[in-house]
Structure formats: C-alpha cells, structure tokens
N, C-alpha and C positions, 0 to 999 in steps of 0.2 A: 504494500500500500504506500503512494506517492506522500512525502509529508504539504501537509493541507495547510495553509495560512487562511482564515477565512476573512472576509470583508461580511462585515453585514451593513446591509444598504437602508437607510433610510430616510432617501430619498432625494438625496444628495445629486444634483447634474455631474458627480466628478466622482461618482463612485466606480464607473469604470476608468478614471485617469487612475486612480486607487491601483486599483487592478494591475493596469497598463504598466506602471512605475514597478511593481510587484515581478512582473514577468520581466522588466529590462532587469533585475537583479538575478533574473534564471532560476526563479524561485517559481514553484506551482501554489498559484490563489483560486481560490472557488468564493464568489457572489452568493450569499443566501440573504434570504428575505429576515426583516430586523428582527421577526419574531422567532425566528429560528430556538425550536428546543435546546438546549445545552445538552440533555441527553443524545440529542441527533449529531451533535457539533463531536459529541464523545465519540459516537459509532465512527464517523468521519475521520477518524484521525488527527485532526487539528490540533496543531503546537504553536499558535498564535492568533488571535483575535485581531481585527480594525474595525473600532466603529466607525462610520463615516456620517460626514457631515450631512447636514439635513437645513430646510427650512422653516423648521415649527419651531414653536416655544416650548421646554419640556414641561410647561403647566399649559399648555392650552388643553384642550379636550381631544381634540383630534391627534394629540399629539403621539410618533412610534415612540413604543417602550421595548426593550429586549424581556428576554427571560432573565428575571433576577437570577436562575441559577449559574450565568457565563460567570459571574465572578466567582462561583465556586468551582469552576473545573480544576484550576489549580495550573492554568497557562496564560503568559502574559498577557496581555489587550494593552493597546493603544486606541487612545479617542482623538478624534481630531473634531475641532470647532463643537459642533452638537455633539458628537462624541464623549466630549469629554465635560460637557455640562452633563449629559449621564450620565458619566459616571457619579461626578460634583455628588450628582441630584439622588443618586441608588445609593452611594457608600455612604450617607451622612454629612456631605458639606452641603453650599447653600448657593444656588443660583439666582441671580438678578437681574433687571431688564441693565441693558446699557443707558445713562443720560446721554450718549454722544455713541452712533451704532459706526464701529468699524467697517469700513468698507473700503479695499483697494491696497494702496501699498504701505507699511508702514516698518518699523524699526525694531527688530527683536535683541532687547540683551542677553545672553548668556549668563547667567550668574552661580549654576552649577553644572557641568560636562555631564558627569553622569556617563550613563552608555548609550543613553540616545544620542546627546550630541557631542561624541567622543570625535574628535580629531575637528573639531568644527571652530570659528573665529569667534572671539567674543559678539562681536554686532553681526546681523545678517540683514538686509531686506527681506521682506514677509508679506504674502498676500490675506491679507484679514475682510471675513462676508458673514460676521455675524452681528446681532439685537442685544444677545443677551451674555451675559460673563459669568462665571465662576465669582462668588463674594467672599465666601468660606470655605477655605477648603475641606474635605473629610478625614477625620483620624488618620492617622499613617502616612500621609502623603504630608511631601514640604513642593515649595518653588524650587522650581529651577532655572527660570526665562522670565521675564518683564518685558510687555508691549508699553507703546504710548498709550493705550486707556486699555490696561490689565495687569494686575501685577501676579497674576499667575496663568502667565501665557504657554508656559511651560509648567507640568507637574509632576510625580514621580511616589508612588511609593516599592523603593525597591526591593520590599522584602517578599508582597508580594508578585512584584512584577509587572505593576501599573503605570502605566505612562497617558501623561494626553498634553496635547500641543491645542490654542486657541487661535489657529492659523491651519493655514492649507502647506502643508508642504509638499503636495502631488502635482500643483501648478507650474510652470515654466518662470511663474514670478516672483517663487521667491529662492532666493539664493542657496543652494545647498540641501533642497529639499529631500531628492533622491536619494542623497549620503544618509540624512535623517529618518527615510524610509529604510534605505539597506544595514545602518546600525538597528534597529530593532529589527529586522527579517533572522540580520547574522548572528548581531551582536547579544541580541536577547532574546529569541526565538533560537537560536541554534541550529535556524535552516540552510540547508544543504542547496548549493545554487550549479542545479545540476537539469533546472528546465529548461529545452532549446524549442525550436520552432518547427522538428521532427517528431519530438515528443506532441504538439500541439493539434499536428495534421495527423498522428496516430489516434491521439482523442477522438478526434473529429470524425475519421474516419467509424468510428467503433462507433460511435453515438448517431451517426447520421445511420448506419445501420441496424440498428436496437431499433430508433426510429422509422425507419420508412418499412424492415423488412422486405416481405417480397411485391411491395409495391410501389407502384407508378408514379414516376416523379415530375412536374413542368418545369422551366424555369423558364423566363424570358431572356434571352439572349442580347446586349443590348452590342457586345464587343469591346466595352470598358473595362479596368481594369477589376471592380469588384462583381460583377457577371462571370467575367472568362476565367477569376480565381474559385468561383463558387461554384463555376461549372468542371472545372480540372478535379476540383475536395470531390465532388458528387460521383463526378465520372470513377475516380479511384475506389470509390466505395460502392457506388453499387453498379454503377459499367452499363450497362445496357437497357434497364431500369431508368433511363433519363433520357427523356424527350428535349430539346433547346427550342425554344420556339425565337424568332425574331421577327419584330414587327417593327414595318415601315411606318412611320405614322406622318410621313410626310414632313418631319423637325428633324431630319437627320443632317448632317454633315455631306459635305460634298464626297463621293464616293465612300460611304460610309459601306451600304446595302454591299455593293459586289464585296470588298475589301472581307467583312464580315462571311461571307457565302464561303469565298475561297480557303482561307484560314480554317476552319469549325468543320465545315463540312467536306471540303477537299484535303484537309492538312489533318484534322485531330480524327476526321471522322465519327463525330459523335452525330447523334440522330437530331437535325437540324430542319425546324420548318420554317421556313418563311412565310411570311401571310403581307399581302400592299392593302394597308386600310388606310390610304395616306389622303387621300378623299374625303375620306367617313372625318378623319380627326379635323380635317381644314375643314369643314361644313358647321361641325360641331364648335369651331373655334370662332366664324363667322360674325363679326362687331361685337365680340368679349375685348375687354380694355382691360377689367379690374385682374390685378395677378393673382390673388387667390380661386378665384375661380377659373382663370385657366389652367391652374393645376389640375382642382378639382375637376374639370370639363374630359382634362388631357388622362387622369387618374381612371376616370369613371368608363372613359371611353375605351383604356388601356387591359381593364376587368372584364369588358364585354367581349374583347375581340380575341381574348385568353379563352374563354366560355365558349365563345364557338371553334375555337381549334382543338377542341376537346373531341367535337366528334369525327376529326379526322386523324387520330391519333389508336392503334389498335389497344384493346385492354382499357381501359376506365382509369384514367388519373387520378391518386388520390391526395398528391401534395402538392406543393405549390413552391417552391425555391425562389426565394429572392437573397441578393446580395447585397441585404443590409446591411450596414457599418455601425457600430455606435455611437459616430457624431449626427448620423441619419435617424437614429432614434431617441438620444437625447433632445436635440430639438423637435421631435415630433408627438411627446408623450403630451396627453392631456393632463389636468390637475386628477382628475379621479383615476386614474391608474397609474399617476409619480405626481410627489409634493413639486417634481419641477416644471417650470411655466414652458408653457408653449411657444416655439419661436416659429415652427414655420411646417406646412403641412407636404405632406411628401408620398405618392403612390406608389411606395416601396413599402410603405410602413402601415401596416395594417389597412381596415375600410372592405375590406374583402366580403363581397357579399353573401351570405349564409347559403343562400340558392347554390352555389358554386361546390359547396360542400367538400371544401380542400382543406388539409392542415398545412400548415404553412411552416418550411425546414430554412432557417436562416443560419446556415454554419460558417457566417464572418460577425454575426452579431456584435462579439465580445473586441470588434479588433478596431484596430484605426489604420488610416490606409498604410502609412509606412509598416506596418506591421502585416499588414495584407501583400504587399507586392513581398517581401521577404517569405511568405507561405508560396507565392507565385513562385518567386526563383527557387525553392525546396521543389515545386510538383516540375521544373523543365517546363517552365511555360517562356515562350521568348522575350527579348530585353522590351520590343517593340509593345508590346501586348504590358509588360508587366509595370514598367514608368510609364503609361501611357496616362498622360497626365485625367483627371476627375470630368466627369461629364454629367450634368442632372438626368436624370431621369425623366422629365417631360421635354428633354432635350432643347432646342432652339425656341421651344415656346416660351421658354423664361430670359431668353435674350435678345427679343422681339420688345421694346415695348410700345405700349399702345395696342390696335388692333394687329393681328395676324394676320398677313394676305400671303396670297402665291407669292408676288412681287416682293415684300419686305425682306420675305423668308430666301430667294433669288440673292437679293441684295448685301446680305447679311454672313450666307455660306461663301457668296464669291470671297467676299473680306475676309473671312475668319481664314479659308485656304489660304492665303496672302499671309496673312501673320504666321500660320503653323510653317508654310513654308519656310519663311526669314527668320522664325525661333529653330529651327530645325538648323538651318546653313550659318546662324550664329553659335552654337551652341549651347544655346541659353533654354530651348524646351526638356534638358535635360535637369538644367538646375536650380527652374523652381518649379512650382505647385501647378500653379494654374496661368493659363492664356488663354484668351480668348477675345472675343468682339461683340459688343452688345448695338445693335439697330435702336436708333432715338429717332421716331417720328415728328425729327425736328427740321425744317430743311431753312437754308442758310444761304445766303447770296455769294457767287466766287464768281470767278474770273477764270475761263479754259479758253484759252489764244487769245482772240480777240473777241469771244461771246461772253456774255454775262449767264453763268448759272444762279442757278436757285436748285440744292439738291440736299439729299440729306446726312447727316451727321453719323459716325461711327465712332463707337466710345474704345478703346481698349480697357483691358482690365489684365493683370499681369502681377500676381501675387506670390510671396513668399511665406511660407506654412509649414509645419510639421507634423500637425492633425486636423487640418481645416475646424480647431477650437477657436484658433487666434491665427491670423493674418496678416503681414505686413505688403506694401505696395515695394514691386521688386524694382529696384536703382537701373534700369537697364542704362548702357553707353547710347548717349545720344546720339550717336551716327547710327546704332540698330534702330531708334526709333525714330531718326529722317527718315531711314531706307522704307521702313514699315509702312509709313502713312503716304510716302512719295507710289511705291505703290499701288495703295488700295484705292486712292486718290485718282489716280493717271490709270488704273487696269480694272477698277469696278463700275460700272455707268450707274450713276444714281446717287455716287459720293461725291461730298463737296466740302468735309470736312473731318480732319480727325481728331478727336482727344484722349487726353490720358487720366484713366483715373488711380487719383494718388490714397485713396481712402483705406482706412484700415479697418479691419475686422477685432473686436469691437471699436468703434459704435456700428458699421457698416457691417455686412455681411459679405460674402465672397460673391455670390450672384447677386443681380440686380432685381429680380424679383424671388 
C-alpha cells in the first residue's frame, strides 16, 4: 500500500494546487471530502493530514467541520488559513472575525524554525485570503510566524505533530511555499518521494478500468492537447472500447478538420468519427452577442450532436470522456456543489443531459496542463500534439466578439494562421502559454495605397502561464510583433488594425469571453 498524505477539501479553489504542490515533491496525495471518517482515513493508510483552506466562517451554520476523531489518529495534520482556524476552533483555542480581512500579499516573520520552516529566511512574502484569525491559541500549541494582522500566523504543537500556517503556501505568491509544503511531507510526515508520472498513468489506467469495465466509451475529439492526452490514458486502458468522435462545429481553426483526421485516424488508428454540424452551430449562433450564452448555445448544441452519433456507433455507449483539467472545473463549480464562486461556465464541465444516460470518465481531472503534456510525453504522444499550446472548447466562438457570422469567423482564422505561423518561425509558440487572435467588431478608418479603408480590428493576446490560474502578458521583441501585425494587416482582407493586449490574468482572464 502507497503511503497516502490526504488533503481534505473544504472547499477551498486551491485544494487541488494543494495537491498539485504535493505531487511536485513525488509524494502520493489523495483528495477526500472534509467529512471524511478518520476510521476511513485509518483503512487508507494515511501518514499525514492537510486541511485546506475554505470560504466559511467556522461558526456560520453552513459551515464544513471534519471528524473530531482526525486529531486522534495519532498523525501529523497541517491546517492552512480555515484549516487551521479548525483546528484553533476543535482543540480549544479561540477564533475571531478579523477588524481589517487579509487579502493579497503581505509579510510573514519567522520567529521559531521548527520543522516546518527549517532551512527557510526569517521574513518571506505571503499570500493571505482570509475574515477570520486565530485569537487564542489551544493548549499545547505556541507561535511560531507573525503576519501584519496575526500574531499566530504560524503554529505548532510539536508533540503532537500539529502544525497550521494563516496563509497559503500552495500559491506561486508566496515565497518559499513548496519548501514549507515538502518540510512537512519529509520532514514531518516521513514520506517517501518516490511518486512519478508512471506511477500516475498506472492509476489511471487501473481506475479508468474498475470504471468503465467492459463498456462503451465516447469522447469528443477536439485534437488539443487535453482531448489527444485523454484519449492516449483511455486508449491504453481499454483499446478498442473507445469511440473519438470529432465534431466540426464550424469555430475550428484553419485546417484544423483534415490535420485532426490524419493524425487519430491514419496515424494512432483509434476509432474516429467525424460528424460536419458546422451549419447546425452557425444557425444556432445566429444574432447571439451576449458571451454566456454562446457558450451555453455552442454547449447545448455540442450534447445534441454527441446524442445522435450514438446511433451510429455499434454496441450502446455508456460513458462519456471529457478532458477536463482542474482549472476547467474550478472555475466552473456552482456554490451548491463547492463553497467556490463561479467564474465562468464551460461545456466540458458537467450540464449533460439525463436523456443521454452516460457516466461521465474525466481521467485529467486532478491535473493542470503542465502536468498533462508530461502524462502526454510518458504515453509517446508527439512534441506537436503535446505543447500544442490551450484551445477553448467552444472554440473560435469565444474569440468572435459580438455577433458570429461566416465572415467574422473567415476573418479571424485567416489572422490567427498569420500569428501561429510567425510564433512558430520565431520560436516563441514554444515558450509561452497561449496565442492567439481575438475579432473586435470594431472597424476603424486606415489608409491601403492611396484608398481610404474602414475595416476591422484584431486584438492579439499572447500570454505567459504555468497553470492558466494566473497569467502574465508575454514581452515579445518588437520586430516579432511588427512582423505579426505587418502581416495580418497587408494578407487578411477585412483588417485594418492590430492591437496588443497587455492584461493580466487576474483581474482579466486569458480568453476574452
């Protein structure tokens, strides 16, 4: 039996960065839900507890509580932010609302090492996102860290093996975090960092078979990288068992369709349908403006036209495969099914309607994409396929804005080829995140020889990322983004202007709608 570190989640957006951090120290983590029995936690193997952070109050009503009995297994636990107002609140000390709520970056003193933060600086920068503080501590615990509004930002009782921190240390913000996770993984858990991303595709493989058994698998095919990764997991596991469906919806990429065909169907040979509902979606799209609902339009239309490739498929389907990510389903949870807030709706992620009578096998759930293209390079998937930089799921309908026409959509793929071209011959679609071109139904007055245009605007978007959580806009050399706009400018008819957008994720998001 693998040694287990468990997370329990309550309800936290960052319980799988938890995770994520967990697994770069090659350690094996498992996700349970915050009420998770202790007795279960025992069958399980577990040599170390996380609570993770959360958005309630631990006196509201609503608010998750563990099983009192985790603090008697008699194995460490660390709490982090609600975490460790848990504990605060379960052992005896005393939790508070904050007069002034932490939020964002702030200053952690070190005031005792301990084994959490052994080898660490006295001061670190720190990401703090909570209400409420710790006021008293509980028996047996002292400080050991000081925030600007906490004097027990840090706490410890090391006899029995309790630790909690009133900060995030799984974020990219604050300094030293990952050390502060792998001292308590090593240092106080005594786990063994012996998880790699063979081990992860072994899981996978074993559980996607437990699961599907000897039945019928679909997955939509889109030729992205988290599609072509989840269809290589699926095919490893159950081979022939797995239908790829791919559908034209008319928002694809300039030779997207054959590119797709050739690859899957000529090259991996896996059982690959195509269906052209590229009509059906642009009909349905027809004077929609508002972005959520052409999700929803592009979602709904996307479920219908899965439903009828079912009857040309032999044997009865009985799952559904999508290649969902966890930054695809943390933004897409409703408040009734996670305390986190909703940022943006997605027809990857649930909505599947009951009529269709599929279970739904999402074996990248747990990952983020850097972590996905490294499963990709394990199963010999090629480099083309496995950096192939993020593409949405309703595809080009969310980089359209305004109405969706034939023309726009015309307009938009000429451009975007133009750019992937010139990231490709600079070498820059290698080293960042994302590029792309977004259509602005804006049109602008220029000058081509001696005529006067009036034509429309193309945005770029050109980001640096390492889990599409956070974003920054990539510095490209300004002679690649003369050449880029010179171009799209002079070889797309319809453009008459390009910009660059410099926005970062947060406040902005990566796509435009």
């Amino acid at each position: 039996m693998p040694q287990i570190i468990a997370v329990l989640d309550f309800g936290s957006q960052l319980t799988q960065v938890i995770a994520r951090r967990i697994r770069e120290c090659q350690v094996y983590s498992k996700i349970f839900h915050y009420a998770t029995p202790a007795a279960k936690l025992r069958e399980e193997g577990v040599i170390g507890i996380i609570l993770s952070g959360g958005p309630q109050s631990v006196y509201a009503k609503t608010a998750p509580h563990p099983d009192r009995a985790i603090f008697e297994l008699g194995v460490p636990i660390l709490g982090i932010c609600y975490g460790v107002q848990l504990m605060g609140h379960h052992l005896g000390g005393h939790v508070a609302h904050s007069r002034a709520r932490e939020y964002g970056h702030g200053q952690l003193s070190i005031k005792k090492a301990g084994k959490l933060f052994a080898g660490l600086p006295k001061t670190l920068r720190i990401w703090n996102s909570h209400g409420d503080k710790l006021e008293k501590l509980p028996p047996g615990f002292v400080a050991t860290a000081v925030s600007d509004n906490s004097p027990f930002a840090g706490i410890e009782d090391r006899k029995r093996g309790f630790y909690g921190i009133q900060f995030h240390p799984e974020v990219f913000h604050t300094e030293r975090g990952g050390e502060m996770i792998r001292n308590f993984l090593v240092g106080i858990c005594g786990a063994k960092q012996d998880w790699t991303t063979k081990d992860f595709i072994a899981q996978s493989v074993a559980g996607i078979r437990e699961q599907v058994g000897k039945g019928r698998v679909l997955l939509g095919l889109s030729g992205g990288v988290d599609s072509s990764v989840a269809a290589a997991l699926l095919h490893k596991a159950i081979g022939q068992q797995l239908t790829c469906v791919f559908v034209d919806n008319g928002l694809l990429r300039k030779g997207e369709r054959a590119a797709v065909e050739k690859l899957y169907g000529d090259h991996f040979h896996i059982d690959l349908r195509v269906v052209d509902a590229s009509k059906l979606f642009l009909q349905r799209l027809k004077g929609v403006t508002e972005p959520e609902q052409k999700r929803k339009i592009i979602g709904r239309t996307f479920v219908e036209v899965f439903e009828k490739s079912l009857k040309s498929i032999k044997g009865s389907a009985e799952f559904l495969a999508q290649g969902t990510l966890y930054p695809d389903v943390i933004e897409s949870v409703s408040i009734q099914g996670n305390p986190a807030s909703l940022i943006k709706t997605h027809h990857n992620v649930g909505g599947l309607p009951e009529r269709m009578k599929l279970k739904l096998v999402e074996p990248l759930r747990q990952l983020f994409k850097d972590e996905v293209r490294r499963v990709g390079e394990a199963l010999g998937l090629p480099k083309e396929v496995v950096w192939r930089q993020p593409f949405p799921g309703p595809g080009l309908g969310v980089r359209v804005m305004g109405e969706i026409t034939a023309q726009n959509l015309e307009i938009l793929r000429n451009a975007d080829y133009v750019l992937q071209e010139e990231m490709m011959a600079s070498g820059y679609y290698w080293k960042v995140w994302q590029s792309f071109c977004v259509f602005l139904p804006v049109q602008t007055v220029g000058v081509f020889g001696d005529e006067r245009t009036y034509d429309y605007v193309i945005a770029l978007r050109i980001v640096e990322s390492t889990d599409a959580m956070t974003a920054d806009w990539a510095k490209l050399p300004h002679e690649v983004l003369q050449k880029i706009s010179s171009r799209i400018t002079n070889e797309v008819r319809g453009v008459g202007r390009v910009v660059f957008d410099i926005s970062s994720k947060p406040p902005a998001t990566i796509e435009w709608e």
